[in-house]
C-alpha positions in Angstrom: -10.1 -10.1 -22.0 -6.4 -8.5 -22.5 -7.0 -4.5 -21.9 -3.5 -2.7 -22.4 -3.4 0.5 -20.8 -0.6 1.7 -22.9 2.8 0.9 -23.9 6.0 0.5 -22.0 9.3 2.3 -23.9 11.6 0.5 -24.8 14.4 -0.2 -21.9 12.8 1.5 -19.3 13.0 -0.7 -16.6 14.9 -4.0 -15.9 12.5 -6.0 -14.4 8.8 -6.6 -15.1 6.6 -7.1 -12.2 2.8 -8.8 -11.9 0.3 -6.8 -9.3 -2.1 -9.4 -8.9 -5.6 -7.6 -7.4 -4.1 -4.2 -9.5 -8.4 -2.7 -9.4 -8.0 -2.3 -5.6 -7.3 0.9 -4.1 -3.9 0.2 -2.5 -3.0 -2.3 -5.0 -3.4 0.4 -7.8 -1.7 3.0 -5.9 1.0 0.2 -5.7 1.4 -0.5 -9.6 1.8 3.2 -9.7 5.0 3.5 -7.0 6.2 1.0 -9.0 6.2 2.2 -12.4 7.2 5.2 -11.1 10.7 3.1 -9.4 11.0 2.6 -13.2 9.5 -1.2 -13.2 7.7 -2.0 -16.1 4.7 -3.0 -14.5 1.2 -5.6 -15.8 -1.7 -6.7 -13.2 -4.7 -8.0 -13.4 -7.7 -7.9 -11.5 -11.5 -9.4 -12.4 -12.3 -6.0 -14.0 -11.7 -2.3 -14.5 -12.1 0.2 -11.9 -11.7 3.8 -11.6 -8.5 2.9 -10.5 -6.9 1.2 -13.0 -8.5 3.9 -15.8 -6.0 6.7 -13.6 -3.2 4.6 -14.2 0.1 5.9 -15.7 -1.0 4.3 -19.7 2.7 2.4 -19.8 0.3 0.0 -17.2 -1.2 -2.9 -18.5 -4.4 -4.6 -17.0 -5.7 -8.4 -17.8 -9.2 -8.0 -16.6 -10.0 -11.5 -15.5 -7.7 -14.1 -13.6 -6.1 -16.7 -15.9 -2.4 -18.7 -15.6 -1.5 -17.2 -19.2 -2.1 -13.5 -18.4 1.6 -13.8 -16.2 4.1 -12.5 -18.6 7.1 -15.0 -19.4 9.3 -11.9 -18.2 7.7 -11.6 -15.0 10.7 -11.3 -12.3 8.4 -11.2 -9.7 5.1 -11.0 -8.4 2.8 -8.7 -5.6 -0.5 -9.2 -4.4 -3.2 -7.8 -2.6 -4.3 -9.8 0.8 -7.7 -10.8 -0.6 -6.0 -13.1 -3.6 -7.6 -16.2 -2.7 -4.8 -19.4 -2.4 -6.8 -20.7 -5.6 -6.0 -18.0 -7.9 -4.6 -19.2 -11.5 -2.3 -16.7 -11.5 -0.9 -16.8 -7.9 -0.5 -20.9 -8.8 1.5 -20.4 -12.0 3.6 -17.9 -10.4 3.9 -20.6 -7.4 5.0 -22.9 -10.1 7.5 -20.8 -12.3 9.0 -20.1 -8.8 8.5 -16.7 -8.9 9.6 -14.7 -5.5 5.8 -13.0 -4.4 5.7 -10.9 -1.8 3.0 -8.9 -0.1 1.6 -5.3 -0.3 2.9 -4.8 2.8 6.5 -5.9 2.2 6.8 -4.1 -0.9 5.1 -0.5 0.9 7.7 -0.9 3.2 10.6 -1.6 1.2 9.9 1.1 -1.4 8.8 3.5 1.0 11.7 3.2 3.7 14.1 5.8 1.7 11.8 8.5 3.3 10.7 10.0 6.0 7.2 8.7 6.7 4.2 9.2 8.9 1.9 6.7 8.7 -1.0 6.6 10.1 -3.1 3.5 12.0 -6.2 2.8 14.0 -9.6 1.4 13.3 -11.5 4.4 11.8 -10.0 7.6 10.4 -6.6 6.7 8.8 -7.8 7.8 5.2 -9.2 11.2 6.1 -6.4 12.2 8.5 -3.3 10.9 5.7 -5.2 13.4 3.3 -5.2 16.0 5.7 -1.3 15.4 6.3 -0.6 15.7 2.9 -2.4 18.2 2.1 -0.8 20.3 5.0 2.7 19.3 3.6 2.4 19.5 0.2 0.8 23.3 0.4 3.8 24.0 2.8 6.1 23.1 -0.1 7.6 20.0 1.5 6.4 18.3 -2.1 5.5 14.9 0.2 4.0 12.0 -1.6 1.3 10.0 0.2 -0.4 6.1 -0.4 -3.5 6.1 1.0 -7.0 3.8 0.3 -9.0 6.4 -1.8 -8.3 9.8 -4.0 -7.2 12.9 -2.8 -9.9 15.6 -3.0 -7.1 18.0 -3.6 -5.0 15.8 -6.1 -6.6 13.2 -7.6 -5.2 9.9 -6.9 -4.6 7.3 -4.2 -0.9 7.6 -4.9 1.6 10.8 -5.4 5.4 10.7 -6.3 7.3 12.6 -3.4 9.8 15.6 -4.8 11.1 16.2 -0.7 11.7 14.0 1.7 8.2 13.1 3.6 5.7 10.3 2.3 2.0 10.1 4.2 1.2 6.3 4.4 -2.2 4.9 5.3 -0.8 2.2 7.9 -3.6 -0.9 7.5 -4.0 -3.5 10.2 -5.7 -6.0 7.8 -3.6 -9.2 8.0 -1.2 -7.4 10.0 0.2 -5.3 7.0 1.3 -2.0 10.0 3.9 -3.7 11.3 6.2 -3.6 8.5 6.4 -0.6 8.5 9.4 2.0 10.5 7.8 5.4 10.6 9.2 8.8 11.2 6.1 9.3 12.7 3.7 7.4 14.6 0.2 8.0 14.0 -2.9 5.9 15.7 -6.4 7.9 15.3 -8.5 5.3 17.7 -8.7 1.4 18.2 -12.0 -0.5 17.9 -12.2 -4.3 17.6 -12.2 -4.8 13.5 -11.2 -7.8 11.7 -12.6 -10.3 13.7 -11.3 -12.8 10.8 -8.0 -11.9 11.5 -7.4 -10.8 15.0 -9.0 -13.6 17.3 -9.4 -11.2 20.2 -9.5 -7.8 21.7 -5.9 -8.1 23.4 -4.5 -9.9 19.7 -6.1 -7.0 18.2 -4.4 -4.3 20.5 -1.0 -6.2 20.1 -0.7 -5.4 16.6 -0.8 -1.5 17.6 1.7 -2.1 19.9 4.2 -3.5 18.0 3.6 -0.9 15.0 4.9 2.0 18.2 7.8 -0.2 18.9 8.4 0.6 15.5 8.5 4.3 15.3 12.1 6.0 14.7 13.7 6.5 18.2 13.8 10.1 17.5 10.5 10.0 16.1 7.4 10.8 17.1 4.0 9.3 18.3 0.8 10.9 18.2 -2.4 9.3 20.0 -6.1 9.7 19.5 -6.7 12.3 22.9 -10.2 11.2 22.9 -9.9 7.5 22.3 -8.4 5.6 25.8 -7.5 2.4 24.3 -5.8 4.5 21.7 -3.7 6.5 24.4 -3.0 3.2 26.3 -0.4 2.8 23.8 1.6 5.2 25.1 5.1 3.7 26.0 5.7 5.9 29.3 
């Protein structure tokens, strides 16, 4: 089924870009950075969620996964990390030749304009970016944060920044952390997740590492006091 959220004005945006797994919580919040870049934006996903119903109405959701829901305008297309290799429309994109780049990538490139702190580790990261935020924004810094779930305080997964700060929720699944260059460094605590990924402890700790090699030289990095392996990371 074809479920149009609304409809794009005319010239908006140059380019028209496909968030394939748009129902997800980061992938939502994604379609929305997007659209708010001033792409006109389409996704799809296998059906509604609460997510996609908060979406700016100019976004349009194909609930279901089929080759024909990718517009022929489509300049290019994102995706969430769970899109299986056998997804229709990940394969016609594949065929038309479309560039497709991961969440991750596109995060990082739309975010980097800013100054960000995002924030890592194993358990934590969501309830911690909403406290940020919510410590900036009532400041009147005006920050804009992508995290995985609502805001108690504003409503949805994503928020536009006015100032200069943007709260990211740094995720270690399938290594998406280390794209990232953050102001500031944030890792809450490290416990061995993602066992599908990472094939080990030490692989597992590596990724944290590189994501503080990463970190603004005149940044900052904050550890987990309480959590050793977090604090192991420490550089001095």
């Amino acid at each position: 089924m074809h479920r149009t959220l609304g409809v794009t004005m005319p010239g908006m945006a140059t380019e028209h870009v496909f968030v394939l797994g748009m129902g997800g919580t980061i992938m939502s919040a994604i379609a929305s950075l997007l659209h708010d870049q001033g792409y006109r934006v389409s996704g799809s996903d296998l059906a509604a969620s609460r997510y996609t119903r908060a979406l700016d109405p100019a976004i349009t959701l194909y609930e279901g996964h089929r080759a024909e829901n990718l517009p022929a305008d489509i300049a290019w297309v994102t995706l969430s990390d769970a899109v299986p290799k056998d997804n229709p429309e990940l394969l016609e994109a594949r065929r038309r030749g479309l560039p497709i780049r991961s969440r991750a990538e596109v995060i990082a490139e739309f975010t980097a304009p800013y100054k960000t702190i995002c924030v890592a580790g194993t358990h934590g990261k969501t309830s911690t970016c909403g406290l940020i935020s919510v410590g900036l924004i009532e400041s009147g810094l005006d920050a804009g944060y992508l995290i995985g779930a609502d805001s108690m305080n504003y409503g949805p997964n994503y928020r536009r920044a006015g100032g200069d700060w943007m709260v990211i929720e740094a995720d270690e699944f399938a290594r998406a952390l280390v794209h990232l260059r953050p102001t500031v460094g944030i890792v809450t605590a490290l416990e061995m997740d993602h066992p599908d990924v990472y094939r080990d402890w030490e692989d597992y700790q590596s990724v944290f590492r590189t994501f503080v090699g990463r970190i603004d030289p005149d940044g900052l990095l904050l550890l987990g006091a309480d959590c050793p392996a977090a604090r192991s990371l420490a550089p001095y």
